[in-house]
LOFI-461181 format. One record per residue (C-alpha): residue in one letter; x, y, z. Coordinates in pm, 1 decimal, m for minus. Example, Ala and Ser with C-alpha at 12.3 -4.5 7.8 and 13.67 -1.06 7.14 Angstrom:
<torfis>
{'a', {1230.0, m450.0, 780.0}}
{'s', {1367.0, m106.0, 714.0}}
</torfis>
This chain:
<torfis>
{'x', {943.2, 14450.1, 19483.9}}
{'x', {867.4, 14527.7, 19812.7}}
{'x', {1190.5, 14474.9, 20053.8}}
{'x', {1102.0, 14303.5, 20412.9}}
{'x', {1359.3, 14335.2, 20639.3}}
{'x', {1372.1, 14058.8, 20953.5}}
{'x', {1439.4, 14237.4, 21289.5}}
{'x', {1568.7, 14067.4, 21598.1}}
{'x', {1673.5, 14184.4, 21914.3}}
{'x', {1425.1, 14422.1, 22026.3}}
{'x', {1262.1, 14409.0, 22373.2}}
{'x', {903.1, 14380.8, 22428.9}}
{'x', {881.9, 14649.6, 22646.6}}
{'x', {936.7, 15050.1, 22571.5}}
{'x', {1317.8, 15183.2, 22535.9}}
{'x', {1583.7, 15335.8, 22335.6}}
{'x', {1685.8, 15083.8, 22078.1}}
{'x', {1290.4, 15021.5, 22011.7}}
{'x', {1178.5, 15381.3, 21982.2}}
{'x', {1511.3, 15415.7, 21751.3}}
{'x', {1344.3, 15106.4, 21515.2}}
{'x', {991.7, 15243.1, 21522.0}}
{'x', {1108.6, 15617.7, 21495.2}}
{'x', {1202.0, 15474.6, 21161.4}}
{'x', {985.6, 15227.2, 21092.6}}
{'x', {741.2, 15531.0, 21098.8}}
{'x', {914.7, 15771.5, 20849.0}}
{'x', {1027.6, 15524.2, 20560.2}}
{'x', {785.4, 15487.9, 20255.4}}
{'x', {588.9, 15169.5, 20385.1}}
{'x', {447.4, 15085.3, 20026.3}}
{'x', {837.4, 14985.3, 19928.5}}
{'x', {978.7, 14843.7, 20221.5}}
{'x', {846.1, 14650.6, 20576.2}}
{'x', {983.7, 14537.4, 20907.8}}
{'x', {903.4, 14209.1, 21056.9}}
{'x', {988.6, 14206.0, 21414.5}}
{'x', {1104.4, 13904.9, 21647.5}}
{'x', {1096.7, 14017.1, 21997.4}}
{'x', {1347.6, 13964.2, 22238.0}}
{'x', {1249.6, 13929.3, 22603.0}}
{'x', {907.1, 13808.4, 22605.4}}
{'x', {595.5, 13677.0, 22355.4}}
{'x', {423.5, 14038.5, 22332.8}}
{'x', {570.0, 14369.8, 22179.8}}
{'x', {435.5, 14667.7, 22337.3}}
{'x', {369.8, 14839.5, 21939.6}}
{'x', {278.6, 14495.4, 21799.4}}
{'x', {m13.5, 14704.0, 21667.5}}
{'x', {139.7, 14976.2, 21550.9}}
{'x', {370.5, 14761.7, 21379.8}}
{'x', {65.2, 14572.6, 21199.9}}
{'x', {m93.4, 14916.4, 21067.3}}
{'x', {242.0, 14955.9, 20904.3}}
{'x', {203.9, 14648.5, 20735.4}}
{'x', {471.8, 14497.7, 20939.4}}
{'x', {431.2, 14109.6, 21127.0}}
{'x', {552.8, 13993.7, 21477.6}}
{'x', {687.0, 13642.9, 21500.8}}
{'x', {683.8, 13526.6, 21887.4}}
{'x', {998.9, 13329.4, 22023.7}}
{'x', {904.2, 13355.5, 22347.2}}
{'x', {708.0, 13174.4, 22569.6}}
{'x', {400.6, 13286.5, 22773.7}}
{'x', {678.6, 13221.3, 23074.2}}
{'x', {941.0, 13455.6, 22915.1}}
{'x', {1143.8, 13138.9, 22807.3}}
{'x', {1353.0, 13153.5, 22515.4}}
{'x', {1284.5, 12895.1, 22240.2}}
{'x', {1605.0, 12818.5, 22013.9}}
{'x', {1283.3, 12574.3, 21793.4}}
{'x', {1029.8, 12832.1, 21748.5}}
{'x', {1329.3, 13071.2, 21632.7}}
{'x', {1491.1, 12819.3, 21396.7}}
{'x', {1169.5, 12784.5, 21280.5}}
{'x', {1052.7, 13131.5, 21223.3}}
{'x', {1444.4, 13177.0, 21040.4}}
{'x', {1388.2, 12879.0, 20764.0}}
{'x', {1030.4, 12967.5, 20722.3}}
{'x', {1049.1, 13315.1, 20687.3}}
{'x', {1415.7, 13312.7, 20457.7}}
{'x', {1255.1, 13367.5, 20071.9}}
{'x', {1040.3, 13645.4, 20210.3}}
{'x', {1336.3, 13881.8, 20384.0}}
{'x', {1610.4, 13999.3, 20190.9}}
{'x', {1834.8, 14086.8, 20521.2}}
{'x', {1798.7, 14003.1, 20899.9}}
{'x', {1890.8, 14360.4, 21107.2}}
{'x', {1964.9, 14289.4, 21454.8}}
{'x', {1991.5, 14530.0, 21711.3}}
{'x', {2183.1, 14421.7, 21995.0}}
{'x', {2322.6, 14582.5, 22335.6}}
{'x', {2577.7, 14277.6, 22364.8}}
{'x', {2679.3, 13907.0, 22195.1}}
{'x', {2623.7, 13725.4, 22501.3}}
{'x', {2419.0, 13490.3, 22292.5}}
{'x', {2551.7, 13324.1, 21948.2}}
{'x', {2277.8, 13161.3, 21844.2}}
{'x', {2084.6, 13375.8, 21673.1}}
{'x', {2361.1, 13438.2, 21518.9}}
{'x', {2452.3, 13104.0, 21382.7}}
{'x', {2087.9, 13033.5, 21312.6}}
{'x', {2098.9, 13298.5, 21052.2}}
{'x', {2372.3, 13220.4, 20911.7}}
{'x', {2277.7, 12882.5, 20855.7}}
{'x', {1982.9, 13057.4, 20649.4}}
{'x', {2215.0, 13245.5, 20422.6}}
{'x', {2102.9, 13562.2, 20549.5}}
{'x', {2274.1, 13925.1, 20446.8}}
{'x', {2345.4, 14011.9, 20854.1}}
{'x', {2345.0, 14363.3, 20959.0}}
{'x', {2413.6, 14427.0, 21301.5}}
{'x', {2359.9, 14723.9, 21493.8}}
{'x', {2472.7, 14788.4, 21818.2}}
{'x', {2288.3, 15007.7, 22117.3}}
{'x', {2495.7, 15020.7, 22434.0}}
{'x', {2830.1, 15026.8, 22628.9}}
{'x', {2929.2, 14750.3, 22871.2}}
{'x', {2767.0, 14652.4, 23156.2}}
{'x', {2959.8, 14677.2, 23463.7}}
{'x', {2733.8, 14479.2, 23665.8}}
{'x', {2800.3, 14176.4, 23410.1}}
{'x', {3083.0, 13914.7, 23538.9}}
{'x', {3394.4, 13846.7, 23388.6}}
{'x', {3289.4, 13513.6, 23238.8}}
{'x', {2985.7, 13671.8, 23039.9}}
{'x', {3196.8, 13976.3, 22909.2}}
{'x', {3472.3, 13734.1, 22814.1}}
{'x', {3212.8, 13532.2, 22597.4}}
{'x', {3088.4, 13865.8, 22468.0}}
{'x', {3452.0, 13900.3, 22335.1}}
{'x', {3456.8, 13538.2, 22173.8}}
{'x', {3126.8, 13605.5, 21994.4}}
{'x', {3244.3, 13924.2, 21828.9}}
{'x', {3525.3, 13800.9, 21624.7}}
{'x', {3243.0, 13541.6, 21420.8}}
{'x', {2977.8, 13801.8, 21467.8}}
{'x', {3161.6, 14086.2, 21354.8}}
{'x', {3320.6, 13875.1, 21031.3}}
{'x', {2963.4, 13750.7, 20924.5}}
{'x', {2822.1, 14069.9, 20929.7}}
{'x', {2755.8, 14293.3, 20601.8}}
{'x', {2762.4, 14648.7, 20800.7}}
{'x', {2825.3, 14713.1, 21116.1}}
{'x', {2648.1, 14996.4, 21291.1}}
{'x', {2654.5, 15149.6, 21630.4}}
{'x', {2442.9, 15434.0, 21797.8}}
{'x', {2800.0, 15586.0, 21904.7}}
{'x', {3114.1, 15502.0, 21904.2}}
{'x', {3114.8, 15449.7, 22212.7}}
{'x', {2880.3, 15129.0, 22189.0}}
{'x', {3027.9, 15051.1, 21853.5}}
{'x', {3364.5, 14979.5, 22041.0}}
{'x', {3206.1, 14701.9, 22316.7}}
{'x', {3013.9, 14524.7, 22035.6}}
{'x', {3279.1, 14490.3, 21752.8}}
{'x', {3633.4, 14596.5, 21921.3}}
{'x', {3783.7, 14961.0, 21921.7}}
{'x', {4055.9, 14879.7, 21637.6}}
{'x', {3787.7, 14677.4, 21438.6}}
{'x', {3482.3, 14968.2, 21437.5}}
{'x', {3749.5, 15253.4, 21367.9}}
{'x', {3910.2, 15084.1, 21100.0}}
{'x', {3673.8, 14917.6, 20899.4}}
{'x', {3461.4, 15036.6, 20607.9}}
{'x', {3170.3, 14847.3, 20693.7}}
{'x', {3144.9, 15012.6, 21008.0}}
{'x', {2961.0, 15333.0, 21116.5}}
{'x', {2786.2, 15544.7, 21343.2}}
{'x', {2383.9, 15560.5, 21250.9}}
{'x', {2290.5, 15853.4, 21472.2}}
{'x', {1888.2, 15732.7, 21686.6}}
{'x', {1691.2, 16047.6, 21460.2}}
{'x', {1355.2, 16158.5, 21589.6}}
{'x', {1068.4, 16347.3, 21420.9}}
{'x', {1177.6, 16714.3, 21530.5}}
{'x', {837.0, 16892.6, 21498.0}}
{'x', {703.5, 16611.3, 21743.2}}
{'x', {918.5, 16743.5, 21996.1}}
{'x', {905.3, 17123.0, 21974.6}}
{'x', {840.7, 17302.5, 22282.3}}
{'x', {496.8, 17374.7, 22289.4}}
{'x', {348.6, 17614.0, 22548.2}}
{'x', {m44.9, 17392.3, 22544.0}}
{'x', {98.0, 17045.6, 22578.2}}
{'x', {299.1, 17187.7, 22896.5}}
{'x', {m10.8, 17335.8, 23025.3}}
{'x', {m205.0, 17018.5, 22970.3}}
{'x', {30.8, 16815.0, 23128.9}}
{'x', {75.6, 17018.9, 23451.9}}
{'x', {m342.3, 16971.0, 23470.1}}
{'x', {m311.5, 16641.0, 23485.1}}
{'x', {m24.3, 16626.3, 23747.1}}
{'x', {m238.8, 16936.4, 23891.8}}
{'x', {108.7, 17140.4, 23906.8}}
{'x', {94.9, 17492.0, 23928.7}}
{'x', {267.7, 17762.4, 23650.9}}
{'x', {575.5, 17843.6, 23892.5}}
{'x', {653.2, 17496.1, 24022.5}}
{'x', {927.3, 17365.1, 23941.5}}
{'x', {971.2, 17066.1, 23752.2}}
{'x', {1216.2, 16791.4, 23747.4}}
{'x', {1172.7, 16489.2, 23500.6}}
{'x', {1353.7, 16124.8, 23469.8}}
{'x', {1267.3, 15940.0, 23154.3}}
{'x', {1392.2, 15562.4, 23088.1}}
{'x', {1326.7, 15198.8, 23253.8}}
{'x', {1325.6, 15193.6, 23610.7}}
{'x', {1651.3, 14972.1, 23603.2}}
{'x', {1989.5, 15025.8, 23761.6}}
{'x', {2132.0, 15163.3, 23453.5}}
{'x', {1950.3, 15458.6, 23425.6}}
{'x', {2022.7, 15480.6, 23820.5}}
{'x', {1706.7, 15690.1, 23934.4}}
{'x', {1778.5, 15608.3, 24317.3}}
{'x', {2060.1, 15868.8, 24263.2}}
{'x', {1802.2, 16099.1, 24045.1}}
{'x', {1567.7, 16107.5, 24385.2}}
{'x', {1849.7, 16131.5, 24633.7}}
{'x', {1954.5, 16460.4, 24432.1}}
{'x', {1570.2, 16548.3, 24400.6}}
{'x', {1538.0, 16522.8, 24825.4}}
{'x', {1837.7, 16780.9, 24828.2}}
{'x', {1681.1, 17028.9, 24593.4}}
{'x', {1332.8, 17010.2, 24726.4}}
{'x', {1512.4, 17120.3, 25073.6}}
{'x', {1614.8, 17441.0, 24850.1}}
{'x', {1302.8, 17474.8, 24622.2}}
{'x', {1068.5, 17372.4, 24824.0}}
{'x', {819.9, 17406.2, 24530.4}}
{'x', {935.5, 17119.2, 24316.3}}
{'x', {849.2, 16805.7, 24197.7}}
{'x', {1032.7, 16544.0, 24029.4}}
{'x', {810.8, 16316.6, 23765.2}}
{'x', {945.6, 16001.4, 23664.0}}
{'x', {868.7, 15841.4, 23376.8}}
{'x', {902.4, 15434.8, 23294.8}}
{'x', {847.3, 15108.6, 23419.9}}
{'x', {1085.0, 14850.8, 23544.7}}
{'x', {1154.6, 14623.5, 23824.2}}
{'x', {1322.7, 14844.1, 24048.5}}
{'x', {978.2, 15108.4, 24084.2}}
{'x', {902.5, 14989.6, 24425.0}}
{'x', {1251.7, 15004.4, 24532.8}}
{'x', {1244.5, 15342.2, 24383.2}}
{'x', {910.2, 15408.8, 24570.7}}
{'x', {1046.1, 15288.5, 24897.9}}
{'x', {1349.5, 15525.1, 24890.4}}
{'x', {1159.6, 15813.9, 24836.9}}
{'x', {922.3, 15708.3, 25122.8}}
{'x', {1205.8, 15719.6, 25326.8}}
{'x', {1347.8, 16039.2, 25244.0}}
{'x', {1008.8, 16185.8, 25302.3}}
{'x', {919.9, 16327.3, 24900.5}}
{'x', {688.0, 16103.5, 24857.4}}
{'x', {462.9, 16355.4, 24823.1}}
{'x', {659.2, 16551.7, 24513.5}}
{'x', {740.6, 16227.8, 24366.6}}
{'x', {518.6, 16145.6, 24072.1}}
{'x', {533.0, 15798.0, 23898.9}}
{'x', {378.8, 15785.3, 23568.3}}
{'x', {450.2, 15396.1, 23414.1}}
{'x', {516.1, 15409.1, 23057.9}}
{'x', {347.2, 15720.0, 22831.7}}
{'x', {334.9, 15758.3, 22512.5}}
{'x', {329.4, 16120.7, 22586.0}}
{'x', {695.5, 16166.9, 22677.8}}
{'x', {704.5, 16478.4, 22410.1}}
{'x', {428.4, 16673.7, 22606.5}}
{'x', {546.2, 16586.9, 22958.2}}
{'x', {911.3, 16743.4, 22857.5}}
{'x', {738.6, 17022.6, 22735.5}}
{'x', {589.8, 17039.1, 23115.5}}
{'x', {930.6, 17003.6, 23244.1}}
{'x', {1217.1, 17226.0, 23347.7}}
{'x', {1465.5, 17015.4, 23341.5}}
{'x', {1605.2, 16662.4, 23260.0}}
{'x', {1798.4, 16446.5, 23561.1}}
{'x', {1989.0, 16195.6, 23314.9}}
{'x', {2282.4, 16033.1, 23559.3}}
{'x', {2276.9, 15709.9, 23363.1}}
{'x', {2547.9, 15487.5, 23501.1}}
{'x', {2628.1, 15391.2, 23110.5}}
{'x', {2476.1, 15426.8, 22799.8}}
{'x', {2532.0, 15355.0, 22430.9}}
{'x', {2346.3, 15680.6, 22341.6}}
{'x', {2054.4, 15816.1, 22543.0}}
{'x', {1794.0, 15942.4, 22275.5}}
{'x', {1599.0, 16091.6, 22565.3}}
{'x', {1894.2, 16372.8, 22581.7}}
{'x', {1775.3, 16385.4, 22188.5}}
{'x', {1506.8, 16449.2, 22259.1}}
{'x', {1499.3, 16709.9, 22545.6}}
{'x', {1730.4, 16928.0, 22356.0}}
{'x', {1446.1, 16949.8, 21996.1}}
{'x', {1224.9, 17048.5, 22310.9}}
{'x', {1464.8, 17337.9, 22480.8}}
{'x', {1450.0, 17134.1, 22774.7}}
{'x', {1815.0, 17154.1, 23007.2}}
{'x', {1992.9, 16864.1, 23112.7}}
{'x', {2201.5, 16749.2, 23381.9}}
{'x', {2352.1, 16425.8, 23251.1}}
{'x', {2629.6, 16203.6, 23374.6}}
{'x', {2938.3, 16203.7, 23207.6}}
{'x', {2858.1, 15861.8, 23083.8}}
{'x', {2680.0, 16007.6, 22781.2}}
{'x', {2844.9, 15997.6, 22482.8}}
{'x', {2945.2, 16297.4, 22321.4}}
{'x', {2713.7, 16241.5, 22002.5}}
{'x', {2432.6, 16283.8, 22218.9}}
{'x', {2517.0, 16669.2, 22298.5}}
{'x', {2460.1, 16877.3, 22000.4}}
{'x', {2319.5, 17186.6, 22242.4}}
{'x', {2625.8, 17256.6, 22482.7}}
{'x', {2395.6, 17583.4, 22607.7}}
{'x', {2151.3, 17341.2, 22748.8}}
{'x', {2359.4, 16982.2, 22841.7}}
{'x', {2617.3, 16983.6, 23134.3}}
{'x', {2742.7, 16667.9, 23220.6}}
{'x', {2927.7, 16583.9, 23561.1}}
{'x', {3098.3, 16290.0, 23717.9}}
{'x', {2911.6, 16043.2, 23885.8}}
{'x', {3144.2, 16052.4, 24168.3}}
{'x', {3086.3, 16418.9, 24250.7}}
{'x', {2811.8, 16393.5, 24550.6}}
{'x', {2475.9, 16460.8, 24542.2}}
{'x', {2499.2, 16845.7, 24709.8}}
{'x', {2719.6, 16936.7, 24447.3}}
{'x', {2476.3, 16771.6, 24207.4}}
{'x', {2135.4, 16922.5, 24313.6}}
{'x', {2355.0, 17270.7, 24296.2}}
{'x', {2415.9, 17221.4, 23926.6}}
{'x', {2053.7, 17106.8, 23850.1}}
{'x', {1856.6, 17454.7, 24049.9}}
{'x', {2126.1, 17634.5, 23840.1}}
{'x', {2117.7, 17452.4, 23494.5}}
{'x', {1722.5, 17557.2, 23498.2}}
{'x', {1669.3, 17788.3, 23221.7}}
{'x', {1390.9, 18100.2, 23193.1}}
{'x', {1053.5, 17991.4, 23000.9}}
{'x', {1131.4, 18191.8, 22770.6}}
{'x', {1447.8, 18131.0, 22658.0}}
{'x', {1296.0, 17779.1, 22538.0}}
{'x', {1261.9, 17797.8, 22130.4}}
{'x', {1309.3, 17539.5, 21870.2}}
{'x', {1634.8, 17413.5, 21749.8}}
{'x', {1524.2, 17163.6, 21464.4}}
{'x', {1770.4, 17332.4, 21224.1}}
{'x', {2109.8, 17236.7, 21486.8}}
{'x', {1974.2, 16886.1, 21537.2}}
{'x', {1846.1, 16821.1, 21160.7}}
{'x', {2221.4, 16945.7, 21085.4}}
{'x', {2370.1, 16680.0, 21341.7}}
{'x', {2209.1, 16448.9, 21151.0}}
{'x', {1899.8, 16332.5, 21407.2}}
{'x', {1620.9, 16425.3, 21162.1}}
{'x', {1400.7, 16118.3, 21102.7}}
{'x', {1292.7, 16178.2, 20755.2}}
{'x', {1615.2, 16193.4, 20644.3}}
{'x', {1747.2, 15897.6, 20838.7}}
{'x', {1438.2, 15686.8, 20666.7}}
{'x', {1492.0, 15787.0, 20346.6}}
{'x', {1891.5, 15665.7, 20391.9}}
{'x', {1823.0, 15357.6, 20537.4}}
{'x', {1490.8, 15268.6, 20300.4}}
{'x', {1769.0, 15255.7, 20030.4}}
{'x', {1999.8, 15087.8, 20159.2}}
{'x', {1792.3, 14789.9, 20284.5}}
{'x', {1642.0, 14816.1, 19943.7}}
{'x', {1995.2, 14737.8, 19803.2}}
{'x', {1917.3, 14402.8, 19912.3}}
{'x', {1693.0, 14302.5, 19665.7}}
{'x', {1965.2, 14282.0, 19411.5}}
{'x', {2128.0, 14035.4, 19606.9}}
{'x', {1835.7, 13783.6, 19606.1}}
</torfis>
């Protein structure tokens, strides 16, 4: 029997928490087990066809307005209940119940996994409903999982995730070989950008939201270009705040070694064109990007806001305060640069620290399959 497993909670656009599901979704045997996604955050999902060729479905909740529709999902819940043997949601908060309820009213196995730390630009009133919902969600939940313990505290409670069983750290795994350094994809991709051999090469990767706080990423950048005057800085993502982002660097006067890609599917090659990653993330519940970067060799100067699971490499990841200033952090980042050469693989580290995908897969393929005893 083939297990189907309902996902909700994943946004329609590119990120973390998706790439985490897909990364997966990618590496399990798809003859034996499937997930159907619900997307969170508008009708489309950016892999909807990838999804498909994996014999997966998409079931829309959203309006062609981004509106929310509590019917459609009720619907797709009760209709869709003798074909999944577990909903898996994969949350950054509980600010909604729902959902929640609505499944449970279905009799569905829950397994909720949670992707990020509090938000501090949320008020008081939503984080103190976030609190309410954990004590049902967290009670009608099967297994509770969290990208770090970090972000396993702010969904389910610090005493709660620590002490409990049915709680645990999943680490986000990635397919290693895809990220190896590889000297041709960073030629390619300094073609395209037509970047010379010596230049050097500073990269942001994530939404362009205020969480992943790029305005501070470009006021550091306009101090380094002043020493290394033959830099660039590429970011890479889409988000609301790219003009604001485009402004800014307009008005520090890099406009002109400021690169703005949108949303690749390429991120392994353009790392591999990089020297080194800017990651000053105001919070995060993991940051697979650092993940990633460190399979490709690539340094990183990364806030101190990222957890400690996501540093496996301490030769290439130093992490500061975000209240040291921006000299002191364009310093670090000329410095943290390492030779060429020094870049290698380090597959066997990260497949030890657990962030190998195949293996990942092949845990999680049986235990979703467990559910089909429970049918």
């Amino acid at each position: 029997m083939k297990t189907r497993v309902l996902v909700y909670g994943l946004g329609g656009k590119i990120g973390g928490m998706e790439e985490y599901l897909l990364n997966l979704y990618r590496h399990v045997d798809q003859t034996q087990i499937a997930f159907d996604i619900i997307p969170h955050g508008g009708a489309d999902f950016y892999a909807a066809d990838e999804v498909n060729r994996m014999g997966g479905e998409i079931y829309p909740v959203f309006g062609e307005d981004h509106s929310f529709s509590r019917k459609r999902l009720n619907e797709v819940l009760k209709n869709e209940r003798s074909r999944h043997q577990v909903i898996y949601f994969n949350v950054c908060a509980l600010y909604r119940l729902d959902p929640f309820v609505m499944a449970k009213r279905y009799h569905y196995p829950m397994v909720v996994h949670s992707h990020n730390t509090m938000d501090p630009g949320r008020g008081i009133i939503a984080n103190d409903i976030h609190r309410m919902n954990r004590l049902l969600v967290r009670n009608w939940s099967d297994k509770c999982f969290a990208c770090s313990s970090a972000a396993g505290e702010w969904l389910f409670g610090e005493k709660y995730f620590h002490s409990k069983s049915k709680c645990s750290v999943i680490n986000n795994a990635i397919d290693l070989d895809e990220h190896k350094f590889n000297c041709d994809s960073r030629v390619k991709v300094r073609r395209e950008f037509g970047l010379s051999d010596s230049k050097k090469v500073f990269l942001s990767v994530g939404r362009l939201v205020d969480q992943k706080n790029q305005q501070f990423s470009i006021r550091i950048f306009s101090r380094i270009l002043k020493k290394e005057p033959d830099s660039c800085l590429i970011l890479v993502g889409e988000g609301p705040n790219e003009q604001i982002l485009r402004k800014l660097s307009m008005e520090l006067g890099i406009e002109d070694s400021v690169i703005f890609t949108g949303s690749r599917t390429d991120v392994n090659d353009i790392m591999c064109a990089a020297d080194l990653l800017l990651l000053p993330s105001l919070y995060e519940g993991f940051g697979i990007v650092a993940i990633e970067a460190q399979a490709s060799g690539l340094p990183i100067l990364a806030s101190s806001k990222i957890p400690d699971e996501a540093v496996v490499l301490q030769s290439l990841v130093k992490r500061m305060s975000l209240d040291s200033d921006v000299e002191k952090w364009s310093e670090c980042a000329i410095k943290q640069i390492q030779p060429l050469h020094e870049r290698t693989s380090h597959n066997s580290e990260l497949s030890l620290a657990g962030y190998n995908a195949n293996l990942l897969a092949k845990n999680m393929q049986i235990f979703f399959q467990g559910y089909n005893n429970e049918q």
